[in-house]
ROKOLNU-236746 format. One record per residue (C-alpha): x, y, z. Coordinates in pm, whole numbers, plus 50000, padded with zeros to 5 digits. Layout:
XYZ
...
end
This chain:
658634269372628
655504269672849
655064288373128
651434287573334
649784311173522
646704303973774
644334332773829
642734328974155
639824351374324
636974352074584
634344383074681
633604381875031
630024376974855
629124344775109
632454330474998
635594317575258
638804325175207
639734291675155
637334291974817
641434306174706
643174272674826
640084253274679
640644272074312
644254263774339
643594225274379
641304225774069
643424242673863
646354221773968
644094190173839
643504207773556
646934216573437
648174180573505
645044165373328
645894185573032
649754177773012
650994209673202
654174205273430
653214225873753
656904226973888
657174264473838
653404283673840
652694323573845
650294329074078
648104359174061
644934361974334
642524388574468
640734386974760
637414401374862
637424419574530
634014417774301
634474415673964
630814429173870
631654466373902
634274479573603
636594505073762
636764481774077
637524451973847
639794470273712
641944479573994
641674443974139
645724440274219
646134405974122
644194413073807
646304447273732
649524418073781
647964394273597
647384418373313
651214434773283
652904399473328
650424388772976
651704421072822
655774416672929
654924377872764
655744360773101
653394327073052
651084315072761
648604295772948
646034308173170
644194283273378
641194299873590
638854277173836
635714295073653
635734322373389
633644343473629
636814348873848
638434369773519
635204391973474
631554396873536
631004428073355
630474431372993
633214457572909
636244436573047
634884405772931
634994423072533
638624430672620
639634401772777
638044386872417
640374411872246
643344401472436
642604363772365
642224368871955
646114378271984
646964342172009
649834345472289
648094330272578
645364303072591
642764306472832
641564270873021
638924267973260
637864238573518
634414243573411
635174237373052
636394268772839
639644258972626
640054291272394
642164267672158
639354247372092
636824253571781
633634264472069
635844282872236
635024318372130
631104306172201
632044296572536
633654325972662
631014349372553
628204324372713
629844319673017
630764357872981
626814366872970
626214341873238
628664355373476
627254392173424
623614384473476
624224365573779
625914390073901
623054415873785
620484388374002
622904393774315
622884426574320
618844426774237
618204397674536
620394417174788
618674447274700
615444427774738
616454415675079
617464446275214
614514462675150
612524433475267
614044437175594
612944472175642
609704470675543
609504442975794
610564465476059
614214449676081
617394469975996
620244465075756
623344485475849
625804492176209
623794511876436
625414548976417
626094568276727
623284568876999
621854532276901
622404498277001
621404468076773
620104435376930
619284402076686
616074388476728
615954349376632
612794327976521
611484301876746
613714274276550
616554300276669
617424308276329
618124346376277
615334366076177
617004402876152
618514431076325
616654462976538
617744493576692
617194506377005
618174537477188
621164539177429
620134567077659
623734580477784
625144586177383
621314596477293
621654627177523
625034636377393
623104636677022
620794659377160
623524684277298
625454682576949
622264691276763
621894719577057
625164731177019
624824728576620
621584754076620
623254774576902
625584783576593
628984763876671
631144746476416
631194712376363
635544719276445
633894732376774
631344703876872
634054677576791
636504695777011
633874699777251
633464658377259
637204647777262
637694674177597
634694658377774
636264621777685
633474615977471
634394585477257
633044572576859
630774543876901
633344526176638
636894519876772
636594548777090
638484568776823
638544607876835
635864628376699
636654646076388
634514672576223
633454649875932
632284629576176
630004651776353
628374660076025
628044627975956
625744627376278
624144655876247
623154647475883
621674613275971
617994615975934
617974585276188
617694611476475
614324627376325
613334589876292
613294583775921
616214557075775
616924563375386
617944531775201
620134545874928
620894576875116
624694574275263
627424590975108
628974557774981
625714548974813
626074581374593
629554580974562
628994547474384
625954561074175
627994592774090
630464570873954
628574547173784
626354575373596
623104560673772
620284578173939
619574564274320
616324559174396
616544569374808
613354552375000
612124561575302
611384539175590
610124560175905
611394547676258
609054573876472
610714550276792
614454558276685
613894593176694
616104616576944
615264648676744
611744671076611
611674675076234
612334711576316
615894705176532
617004681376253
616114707175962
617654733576112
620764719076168
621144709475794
620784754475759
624284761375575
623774795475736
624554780176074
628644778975984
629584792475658
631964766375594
631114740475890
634714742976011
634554773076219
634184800675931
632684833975902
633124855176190
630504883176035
626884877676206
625514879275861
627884854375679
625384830475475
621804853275531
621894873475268
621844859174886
622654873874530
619404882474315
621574877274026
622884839174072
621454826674430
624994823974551
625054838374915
627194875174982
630474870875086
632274897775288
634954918475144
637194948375214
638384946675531
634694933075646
633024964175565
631354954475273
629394926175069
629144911274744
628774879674520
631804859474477
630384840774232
629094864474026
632624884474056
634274856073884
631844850373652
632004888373526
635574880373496
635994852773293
632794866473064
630574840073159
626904841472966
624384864673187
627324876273449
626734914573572
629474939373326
629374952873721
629464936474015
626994956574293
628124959074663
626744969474957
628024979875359
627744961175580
626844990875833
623994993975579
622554958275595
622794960076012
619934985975915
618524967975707
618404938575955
617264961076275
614414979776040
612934944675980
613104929676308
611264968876466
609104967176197
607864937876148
606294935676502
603244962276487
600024959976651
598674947076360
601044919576285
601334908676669
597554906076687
597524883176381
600454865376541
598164862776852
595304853076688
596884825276506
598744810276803
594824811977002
593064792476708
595944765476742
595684762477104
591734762877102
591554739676795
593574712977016
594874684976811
591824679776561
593114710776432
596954702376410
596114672076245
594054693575978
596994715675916
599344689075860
597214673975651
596554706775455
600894707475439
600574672675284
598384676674979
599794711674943
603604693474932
602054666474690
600444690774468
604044708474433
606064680074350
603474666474118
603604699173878
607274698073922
607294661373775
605004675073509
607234699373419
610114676473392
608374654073159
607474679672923
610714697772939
613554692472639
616274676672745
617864675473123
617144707373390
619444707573682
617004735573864
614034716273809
615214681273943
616924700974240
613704714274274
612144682074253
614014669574502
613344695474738
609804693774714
610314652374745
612024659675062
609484683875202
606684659175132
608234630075292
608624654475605
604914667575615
603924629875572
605974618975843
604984648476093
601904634776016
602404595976101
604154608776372
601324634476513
598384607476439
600224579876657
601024603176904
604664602276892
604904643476809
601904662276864
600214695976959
601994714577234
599584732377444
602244742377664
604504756177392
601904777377234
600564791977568
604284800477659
604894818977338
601344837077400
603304853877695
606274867177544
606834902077414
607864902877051
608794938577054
612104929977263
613164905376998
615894929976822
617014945677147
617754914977323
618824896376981
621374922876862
622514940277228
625814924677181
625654893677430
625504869077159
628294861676979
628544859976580
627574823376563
624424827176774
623504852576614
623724839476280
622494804476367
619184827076467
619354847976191
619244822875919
616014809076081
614514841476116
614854854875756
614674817775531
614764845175261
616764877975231
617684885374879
619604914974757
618114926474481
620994953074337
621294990474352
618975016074214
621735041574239
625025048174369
623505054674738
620385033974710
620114992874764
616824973774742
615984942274895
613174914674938
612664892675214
610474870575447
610784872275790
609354839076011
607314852376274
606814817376436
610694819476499
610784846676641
608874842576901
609604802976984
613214819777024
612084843877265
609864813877450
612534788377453
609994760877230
609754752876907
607914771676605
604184763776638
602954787576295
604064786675945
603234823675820
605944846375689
605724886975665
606784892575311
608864930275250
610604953074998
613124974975125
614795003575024
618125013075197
619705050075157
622715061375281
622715103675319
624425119475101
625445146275283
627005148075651
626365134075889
626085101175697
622875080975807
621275049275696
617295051175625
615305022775550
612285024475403
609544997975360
607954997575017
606054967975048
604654939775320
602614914275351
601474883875531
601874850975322
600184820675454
601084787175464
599384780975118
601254810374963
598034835774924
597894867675132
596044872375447
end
């Protein structure tokens, strides 16, 4: 007896639902043309489903159906509209092959495959290339497009919170593209979250913060969740750059297709709502240890492990640090892991912390401080253009001996692409900030730098650790103060070393209320004791400091 089946399916690619209804008329014609009785039909359809990608071919529902009702032996003839409906991608169309050189079922198409017939074979696999390299052209011309449309200026995706898109037309009122511009009342509420954000609260807190000031998402007036604010604060929209290849659905889908994504810039100085600085900042993991409200110690996420990078965690009781990671590593016997796992008190890195921030500030160092900030403000904007332009071929120079290094390594290095990357990152900033500073979108700050020529720098421990902050302040400052603070391990049971660099530029743009105007760091080795005898003190003692400069060579 035979029994027919239709399989029926459209993309959403330009196509109408009603291509479905259209591919069931042809294939009725079909089956009657050929002798079929279409009294009783299995119907199997998927809609808005590609068939380009595998493991979303794969999971197309109709297809899955289609598939178990061939295995059970529920119909022996398959008519299909076109054979690009079945598959589009190499892999399923070999396995659709294998399935077809059983014999059960016969395959006919409207557009001429019969896999009875003697060219059969030859037309599936033609028709099967054809299907996957038009699919492959698709992809390319949509890619194509897209970035066509941003290098024109136009953009290709929903606005996100803050924006508004408007559709500009050609003068025969055909549509041209899309932009963005800002909406003023959801801009200022950006500006707030990325406030909030560097002020040290949670992204649990900010969202909380929105839903009890009736604060709705731009998509649906749903309530704000804290994936969502991280989605916001992540978007480098705000600092005026879009990335094409850069959302988390883009490398979801390159993750699980084993490809590398090539992100591309495209800067959008008029979109921004944040500096460079705000927007960096707020990506500092040592803002909220876990983004959801974690790590109630001020120093949760400042201080890292010399050993594996991973950052200290606190343990008994909150008196103490050490490296989770390299705990469980020394447990399971991983290759390199410490036989012992150092700790240290957390009583002892508070010293640690107040040494460096007394310390740091002598004469000497505030009259280089001083000094600096003068030549900036004297130099006007000839001279910030210089600098930035100094950060650029210094940030090109890096990434080009990182490349090097890649090419002439043996096989794949996970530290050297990350490193890669960063430095990619870091140039596409310094070449922005300079765009940005030339058109005179972002520029020198007189005002800024003569405010932070008035402020004390001596008072920044007293009035940073006098107890009026809370935790999340004070980390959120902390992590911007020290951008490095390793610990290095113990000399001995009551002695702890450490290296770090402390941003002066921070310090005292957080004392000024502006932003950092100068790049140098103070570089030190420290040496913490704890008496041995009682009463039990902490001592700190500096073993060596220097100033780096922006190039890396002492001053």
């Amino acid at each position: 007896m035979t029994i027919i089946a239709f399989y029926l399916r459209y993309s959403g690619e330009n196509q109408s639902p009603t291509s479905i209804e259209d591919q069931k008329r042809r294939c009725l014609e079909l089956a009657e043309r050929q002798g079929f009785s279409t009294a009783h039909v299995l119907f199997f359809e998927d809609a808005e489903v590609s068939g380009y990608k595998y493991e979303e071919a794969q999971n197309r529902p109709g297809y899955k159906a289609l598939l178990a009702a061939w295995d059970r032996g529920e119909f022996n003839v398959l008519f299909v509209d076109e054979f690009c409906r079945l598959a589009r991608n190499y892999r399923q169309i070999a396995e659709l092959e294998e399935r077809l050189d059983r014999g059960d079922v016969r395959l006919i198409t409207a557009n001429g495959i019969d896999s009875n017939s003697a060219n059969g074979r030859f037309l599936i696999g033609l028709y099967g290339v054809l299907a996957a390299e038009e699919s492959r052209s698709i992809s390319f011309r949509v890619t194509r497009g897209m970035t066509g449309q941003l290098v024109r200026g136009y953009m290709i995706a929903q606005p996100p919170y803050g924006y508004r898109g408007e559709r500009k037309f050609a003068q025969d009122g055909r549509a041209v593209g899309t932009v963005w511009h800002i909406h003023e009342p959801e801009a200022e509420i950006v500006r707030e979250m990325y406030q909030r954000r560097l002020a040290g609260a949670a992204f649990a807190e900010i969202a909380a913060w929105l839903n009890d000031s009736g604060v709705k998402t731009s998509r649906r007036g749903r309530v704000w969740r804290p994936a969502a604010v991280q989605r916001v604060l992540e978007n480098p929209i705000y600092c005026g750059e879009f990335r094409l290849n850069a959302s988390s659905f883009s490398k979801y889908q390159a993750k699980k297709s084993g490809k590398q994504l090539k992100i591309v810039p495209f800067p959008r100085p008029d979109l921004r709502l944040v500096s460079d600085e705000v927007w960096k900042l707020a990506q500092g993991p040592g803002i909220s240890r876990t983004g959801y409200g974690g790590g109630r110690n001020h120093l949760s996420g400042l201080i890292h492990c010399n050993c594996c990078g991973s950052v200290l965690s606190v343990t008994n009781a909150g008196s103490r640090m050490a490296c989770g990671t390299c705990v469980v590593n020394s447990r399971v016997g991983a290759p390199g892991a410490p036989t012992r796992v150092p700790s240290v008190s957390v009583a002892g890195l508070n010293a640690v912390v107040g040494f460096a921030l007394r310390h740091v500030f002598d004469d000497e160092r505030i009259a280089l401080i001083r000094a600096r900030l003068r030549e900036r403000l004297d130099g006007g904007p000839a001279a910030e253009l210089a600098r930035l332009k100094r950060l650029v071929t210094k940030a090109q120079n890096e990434a080009q001996q990182l490349a090097r290094m890649i090419r002439r390594s043996d096989g794949p290095d996970e530290i050297l692409e990350r490193e890669y990357d960063e430095a990619k990152a870091a140039l596409r900033e310094a070449e922005r900030s300079l765009k940005d500073t030339e058109s005179a979108h972002i520029g020198w700050s007189g005002a800024e730098i003569a405010a932070q020529l008035d402020v004390d720098a001596t008072t920044l421990g007293a009035k940073l650790l006098d107890g009026r902050l809370d935790a999340p302040a004070v980390r959120a400052v902390l992590t911007q103060l020290f951008p490095r603070f390793v610990f290095m391990g113990r000399k001995s049971r009551h002695v702890a070393l450490f290296e770090l660099d402390f941003a002066p530029g921070v310090a005292v743009a957080w004392l000024s209320g502006t932003s950092s105007q100068i790049d140098e760091r103070v570089r030190m080795s420290l040496r913490l004791e704890l008496a041995t005898r009682q009463p039990l003190t902490w001592s700190v003692e500096c073993l060596h400091i220097e100033v780096v400069a922006f190039d890396n060579a002492p001053c």
